[in-house]
N, C-alpha and C positions, 0 to 999 in steps of 0.2 A: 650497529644498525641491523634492524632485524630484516626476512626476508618480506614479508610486509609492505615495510617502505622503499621496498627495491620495485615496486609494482609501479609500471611506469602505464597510465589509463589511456595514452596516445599512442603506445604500442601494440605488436598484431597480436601479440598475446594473450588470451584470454582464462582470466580465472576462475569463470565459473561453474566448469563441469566437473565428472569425480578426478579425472586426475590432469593433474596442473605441469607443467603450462602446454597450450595446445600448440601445434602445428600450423600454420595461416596457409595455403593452398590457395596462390592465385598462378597457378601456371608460370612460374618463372622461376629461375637456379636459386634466387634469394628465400627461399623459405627459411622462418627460424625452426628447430627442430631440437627437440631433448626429450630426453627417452625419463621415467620415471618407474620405477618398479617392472623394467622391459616393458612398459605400455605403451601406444601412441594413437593420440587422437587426433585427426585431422578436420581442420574443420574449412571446409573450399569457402573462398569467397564468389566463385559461380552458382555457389546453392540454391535449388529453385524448389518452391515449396510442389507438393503436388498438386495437379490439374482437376480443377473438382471440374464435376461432371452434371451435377443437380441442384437444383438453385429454388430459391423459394420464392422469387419474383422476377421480373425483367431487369428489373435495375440492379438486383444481385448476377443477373446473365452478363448485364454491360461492363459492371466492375472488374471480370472474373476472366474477359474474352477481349482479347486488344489493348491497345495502350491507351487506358480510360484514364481520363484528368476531369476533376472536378475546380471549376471555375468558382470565385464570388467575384460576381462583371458590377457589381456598383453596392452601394451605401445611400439608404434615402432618411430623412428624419422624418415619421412616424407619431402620430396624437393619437392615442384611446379615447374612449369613452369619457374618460373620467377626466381630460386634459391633459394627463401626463404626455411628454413628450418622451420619446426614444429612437433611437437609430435602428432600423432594420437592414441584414445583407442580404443580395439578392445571389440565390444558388442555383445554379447550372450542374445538372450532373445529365449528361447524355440528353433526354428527349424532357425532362423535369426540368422545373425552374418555381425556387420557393423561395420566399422572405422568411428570417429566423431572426429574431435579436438576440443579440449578447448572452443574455440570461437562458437562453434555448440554448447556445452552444455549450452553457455549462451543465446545462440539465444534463444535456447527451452524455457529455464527459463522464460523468459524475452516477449515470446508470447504468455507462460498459464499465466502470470503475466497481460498481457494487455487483454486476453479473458476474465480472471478469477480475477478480482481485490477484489473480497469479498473475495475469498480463502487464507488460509496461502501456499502457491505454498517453498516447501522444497526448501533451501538452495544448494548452490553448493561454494566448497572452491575459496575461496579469491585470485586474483590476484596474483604475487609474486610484491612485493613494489619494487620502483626504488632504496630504499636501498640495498636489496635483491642483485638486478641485478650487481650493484655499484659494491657488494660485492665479487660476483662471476666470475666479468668481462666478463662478457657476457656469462657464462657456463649454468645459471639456467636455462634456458632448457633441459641439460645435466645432474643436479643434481639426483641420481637419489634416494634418499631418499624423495626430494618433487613429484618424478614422483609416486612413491608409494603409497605415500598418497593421490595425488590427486584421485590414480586408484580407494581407498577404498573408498573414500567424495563422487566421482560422482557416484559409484555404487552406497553406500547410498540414493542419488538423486534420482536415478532414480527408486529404489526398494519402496522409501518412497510413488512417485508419482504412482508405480502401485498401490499401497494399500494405496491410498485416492480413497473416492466414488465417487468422480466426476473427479478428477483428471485424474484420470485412466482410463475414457473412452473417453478422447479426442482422436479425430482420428491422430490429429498432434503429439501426444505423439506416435501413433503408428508407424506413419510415419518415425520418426526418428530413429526409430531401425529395419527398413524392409531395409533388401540390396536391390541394385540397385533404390535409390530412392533419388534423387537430393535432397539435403537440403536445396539448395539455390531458387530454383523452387517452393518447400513449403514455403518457406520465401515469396512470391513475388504472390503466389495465394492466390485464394480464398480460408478462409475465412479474413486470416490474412491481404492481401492485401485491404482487404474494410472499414479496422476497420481507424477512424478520429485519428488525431493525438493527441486527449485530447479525454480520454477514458470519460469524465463526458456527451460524446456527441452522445453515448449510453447504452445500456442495458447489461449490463453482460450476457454470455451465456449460466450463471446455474442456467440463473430467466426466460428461454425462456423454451416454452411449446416443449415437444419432446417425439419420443415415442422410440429411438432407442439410441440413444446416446446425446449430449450436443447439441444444433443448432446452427446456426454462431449466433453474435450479432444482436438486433435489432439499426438502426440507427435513432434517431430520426431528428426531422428538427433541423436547426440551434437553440439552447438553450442559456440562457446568462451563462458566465463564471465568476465566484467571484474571487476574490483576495486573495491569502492566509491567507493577513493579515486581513481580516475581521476576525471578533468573533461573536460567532454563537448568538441570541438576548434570545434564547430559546433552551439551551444545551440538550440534552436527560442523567438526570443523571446516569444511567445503564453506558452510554459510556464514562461517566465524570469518572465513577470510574474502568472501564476497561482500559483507557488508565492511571488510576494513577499505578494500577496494573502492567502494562506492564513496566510500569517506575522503578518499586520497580524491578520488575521480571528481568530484564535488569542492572538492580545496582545488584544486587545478583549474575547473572551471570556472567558478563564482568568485573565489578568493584569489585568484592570480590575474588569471587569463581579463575578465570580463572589467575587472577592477580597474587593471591597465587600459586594456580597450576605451574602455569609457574615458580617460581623464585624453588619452590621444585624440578621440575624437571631437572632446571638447578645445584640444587644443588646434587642430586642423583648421574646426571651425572660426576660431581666434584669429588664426595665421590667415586665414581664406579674407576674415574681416578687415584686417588688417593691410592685406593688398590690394581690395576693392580701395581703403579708403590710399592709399599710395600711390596708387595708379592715378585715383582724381589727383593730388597734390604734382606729378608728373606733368600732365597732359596740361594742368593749370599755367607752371613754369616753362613750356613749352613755348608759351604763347607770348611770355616777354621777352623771346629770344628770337632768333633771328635764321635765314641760310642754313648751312648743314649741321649747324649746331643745334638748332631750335627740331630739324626733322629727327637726328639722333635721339634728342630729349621724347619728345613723341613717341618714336617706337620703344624705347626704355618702358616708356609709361603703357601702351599697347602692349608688351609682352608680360608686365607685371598685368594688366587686366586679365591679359589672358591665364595667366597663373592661377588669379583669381577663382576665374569659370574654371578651370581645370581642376581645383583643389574640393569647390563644390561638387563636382560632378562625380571625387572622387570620394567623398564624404557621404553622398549619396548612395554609390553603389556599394561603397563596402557599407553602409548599413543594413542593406537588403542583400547582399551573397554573402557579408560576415559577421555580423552583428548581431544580427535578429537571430541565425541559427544557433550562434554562439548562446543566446538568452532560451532558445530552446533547449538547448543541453545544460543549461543550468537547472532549469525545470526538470531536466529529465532525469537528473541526481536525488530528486526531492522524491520522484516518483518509485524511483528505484526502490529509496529506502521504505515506503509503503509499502510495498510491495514482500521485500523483504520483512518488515514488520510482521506483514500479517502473517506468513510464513511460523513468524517469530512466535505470534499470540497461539498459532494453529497445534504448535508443539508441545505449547507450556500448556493447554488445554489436554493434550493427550498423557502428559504429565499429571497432572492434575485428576483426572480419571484416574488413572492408575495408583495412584496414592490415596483417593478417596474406596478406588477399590479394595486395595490391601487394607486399611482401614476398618472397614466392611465386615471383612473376611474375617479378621480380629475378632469383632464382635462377636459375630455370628458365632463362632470356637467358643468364646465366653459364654455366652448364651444355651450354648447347646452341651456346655458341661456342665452349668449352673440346672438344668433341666434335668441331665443324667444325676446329679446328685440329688433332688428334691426328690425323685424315682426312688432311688436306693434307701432314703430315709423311710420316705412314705412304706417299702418294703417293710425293713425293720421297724415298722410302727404297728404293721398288721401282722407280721410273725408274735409277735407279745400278746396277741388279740387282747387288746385294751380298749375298750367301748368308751364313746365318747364321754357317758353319763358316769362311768365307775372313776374315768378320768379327773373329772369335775368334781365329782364327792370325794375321791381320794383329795384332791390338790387341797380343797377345804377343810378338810381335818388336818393337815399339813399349816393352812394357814393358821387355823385357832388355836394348834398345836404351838407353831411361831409365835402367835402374839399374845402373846400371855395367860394360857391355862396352866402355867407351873405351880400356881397355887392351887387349884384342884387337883393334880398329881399326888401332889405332897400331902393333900389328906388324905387319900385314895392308898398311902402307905406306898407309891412307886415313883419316886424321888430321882432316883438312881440312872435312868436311863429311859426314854421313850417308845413304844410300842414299834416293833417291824427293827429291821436291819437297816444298816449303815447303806449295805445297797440300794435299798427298797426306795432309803429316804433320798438316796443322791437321784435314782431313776424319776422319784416323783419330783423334785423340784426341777429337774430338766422338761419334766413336762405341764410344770405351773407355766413358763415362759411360752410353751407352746400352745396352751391354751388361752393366754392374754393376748398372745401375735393373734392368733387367731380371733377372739373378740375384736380386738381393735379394728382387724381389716374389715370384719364383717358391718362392722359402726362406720366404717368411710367405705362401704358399697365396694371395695375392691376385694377382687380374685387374683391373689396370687400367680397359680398357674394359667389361668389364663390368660394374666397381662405377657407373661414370659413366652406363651407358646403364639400372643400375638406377636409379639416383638422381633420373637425368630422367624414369625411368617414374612412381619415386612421387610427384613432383614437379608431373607432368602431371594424376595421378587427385588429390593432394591440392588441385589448383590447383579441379578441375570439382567437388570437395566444397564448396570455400570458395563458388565462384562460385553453388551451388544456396543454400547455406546463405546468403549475401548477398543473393539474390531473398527467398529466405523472408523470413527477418529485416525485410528494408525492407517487404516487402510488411505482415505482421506490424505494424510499426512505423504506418503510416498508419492502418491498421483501429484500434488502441490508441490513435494520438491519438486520432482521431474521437468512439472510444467513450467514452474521459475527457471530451471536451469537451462531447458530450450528455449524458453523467450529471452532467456539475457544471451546464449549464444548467437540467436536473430539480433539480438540490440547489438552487440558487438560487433557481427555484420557490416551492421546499416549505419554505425556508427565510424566505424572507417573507410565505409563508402562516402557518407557526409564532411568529416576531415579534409580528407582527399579535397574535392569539391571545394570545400570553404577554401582551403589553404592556396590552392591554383587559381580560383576568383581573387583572394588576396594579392597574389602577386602580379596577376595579369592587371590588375586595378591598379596596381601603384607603376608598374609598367606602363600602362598605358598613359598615365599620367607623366611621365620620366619623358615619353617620347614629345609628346604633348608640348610639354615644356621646352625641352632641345629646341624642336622645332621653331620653337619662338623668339628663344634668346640668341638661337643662331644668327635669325634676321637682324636682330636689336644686334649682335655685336656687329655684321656686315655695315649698318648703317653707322654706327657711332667712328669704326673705322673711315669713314667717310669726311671727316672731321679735319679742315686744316687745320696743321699747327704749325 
């Protein structure tokens, strides 16, 4: 088994800074501790981000100053214009109060997702499936047990987003919970309006210098874009084993944990159904009976009702303190690896540069020896001082020479051998081919040299593009690790803050339910004791 699958994603361990595994710091003798190359990272679970001080609206002062909670107090259904129906939620954040539907809380999502691609940007509940819909016959709008939960998830959402440090002082975050303030208007302005539609085409805007809040992106020049399917030449192992992490983390939660969950709580609810209907078939038999037989039967059947209400009440609550979180950290696995992706694309992109550079450079070498030679010729063409027209008439007597005057030689009584030296004549046929190159180019409008000395010009500017854009890029690329690797030590954080939480609600719920019960069947057995025999 490799070290890998030893990575347990519910422990306080965390793997995703440079050196593995960290220290967990919650003030008690149980700290896990291991030392790696004599390093040690500690990471406090008392961590408090720092205290900002300047804010770019009031309701960024509310979020930032006290213990602010943002409320959704109801759910109304909602007609346009146009007839369509839809559900709007009503928001509460401090002195604000706005209506958003569905499709608003994904816009938001979906624009600190494209501002903010290093961030883990909290989840918001899932679609309803066309199953669903199938199901309901067009009602799941109506449903109003899904309308509930969605009111708790997107509260969740949006209470998660005010209490992340960067998150939470985007202005567009604010924007969407200030009444009177178009949402569709923020959608289509600045800053969101300017951002490319392949976010690898610029800078995230929580790697931008600012002194007040987050700044819009920076956009650089046109950059090249890689192919998913490339594989990186030169992986960063840290992120080799954060993404194997995420992978375990995501099997643990969707594949084990949520799987199970689900089939218990459909069976709770079975078991719940099953002693409402028990309890009536009790209390029914009760009543052909008689004396302390007949009250025994009764309370039998009054304790199993109460079982009943007990078992709903417990299927309830751990929906909402264990369920629902649970379906958020399944989301949160998906999100990770976005996250990580882009990371993923940002490198092979830096790759990619780099190899289009060296490439480049190549050329260019080519190019500018193919130029140094055409020099040196052209030299040795003018040390000979050979006129272009002595050139022309020589190659021409060469040719009628070649093609067939040997019979006027041979009357001419000079049979034997042709006029000039062996050299003369090898020098003039190397310059027949040089004056046909030379016609021909001159008949297709091309210049030689100055195709070549353009070629190395754009060669030269496209070389000082690559080489800016491979500063950016790397530079880029270290700011994006860094910034992944402190957002997933926050997610790990909050993630064993949230555990914690779920795992104690779990067992106080089925506790409570345990007592619950005692309580009940104690009376049922006092009474049934009651019973002569």
């Amino acid at each position: 088994m490799s070290d890998l699958e030893d990575i347990d994603p519910f422990s306080d361990t965390l793997p995703f800074s440079d050196n593995l595994p960290y220290t967990i710091n919650d003030d008690s003798d149980d700290s896990f501790e291991k030392e790696e190359e004599n390093q040690l990272i500690s990471i406090n679970l008392n961590y408090q981000p720092e205290v900002k001080t300047q804010f770019c609206c009031q309701l960024d002062r509310d979020i930032h100053q006290g213990d602010f909670t943002i409320q959704i107090t109801g759910a109304q259904k909602t007609t346009d214009n146009a007839g369509s129906s839809f559900i709007t939620y009503t928001i509460k954040a401090g002195e604000q109060e706005v209506r958003r539907r569905y499709s608003e809380f994904e816009s938001l999502r979906k624009s600190l997702m494209r501002l903010y691609p290093t961030l883990i940007a909290p989840p918001i509940p899932e679609k309803q499936s066309f199953v669903d819909y199938a199901t309901m016959q067009g009602k799941a709008k109506e449903d109003i047990t899904m309308i509930e939960k969605r009111k708790r998830m997107l509260q969740s959402f949006l209470n998660r987003v005010s209490k992340h440090p960067q998150l939470s002082g985007e202005h567009i975050f604010h924007k969407f919970m200030e009444s009177n303030v178009s949402w569709n208007e923020v959608l289509h302005s600045y800053p969101l309006s300017s951002l490319p539609k392949n976010i690898l085409q610029t800078s995230p805007a929580n790697l931008s210098q600012s002194n007040v809040s987050p700044v819009n992106p920076s956009v650089h020049p046109p950059l090249l874009t890689p192919s998913p399917s490339q594989q990186l030449k030169k992986p960063d192992p840290k992120f080799i084993e954060s993404e194997a992490f995420t992978r375990k983390f995501s099997n643990h939660i969707s594949q084990n944990m949520e799987k199970t969950n689900k089939r218990i709580w459909k069976r709770l609810g079975d078991f719940s159904n099953d002693y409402a209907e028990l309890g009536a078939i009790y209390n029914g038999f009760s009543l052909n009976e008689s004396g302390d037989l007949a009250n025994a039967i009764e309370k039998v059947g009054q304790a199993v009702d109460s079982t009943y209400v007990a078992t709903g009440d417990l299927i309830s609550s751990l929906e909402i303190e264990f369920t629902e979180p649970l379906q958020e950290y399944s989301q949160f696995a998906s999100v990770i690896r976005q996250v990580l992706n882009y990371r993923h694309m940002k490198h092979l992109q830096m790759e990619l540069i780099a190899e289009t550079l060296e490439k480049q450079k190549v050329a260019l070498d080519g190019l500018e020896k193919s130029e140094i030679e055409a020099k040196r010729i052209e030299e040795v063409l003018s040390n000979e001082h050979v006129s272009p027209a002595s050139l022309f008439q020589e190659n021409e007597n060469n040719d009628n020479y070649e093609n067939g005057h040997y019979e006027e030689l041979f009357q001419n009584g000079d049979a034997s051998q042709p006029t000039g030296s062996g050299h003369n004549k090898k020098l003039s046929g190397s310059k027949i081919f040089s004056v046909l190159s030379h016609t021909i180019h001159g008949i297709m409008d091309v210049d030689p040299e100055a195709a070549r000395r353009n070629s190395i010009g754009k060669t030269r500017e496209s070389i000082i593009q690559l080489e800016e854009a491979l500063e950016t890029t790397t530079e880029d690329l270290k700011k994006i690790s860094l910034s992944i690797q402190n957002d997933l030590d926050r997610f790990q954080r909050q993630k064993i803050m949230d555990l914690k939480e779920m795992l104690i609600a779990y067992a106080k719920n089925h506790l409570k339910w345990c007592k619950k019960n005692l309580s009940n069947w104690e009376e049922a057995k006092a009474e049934v004791e009651k019973v002569q025999t």
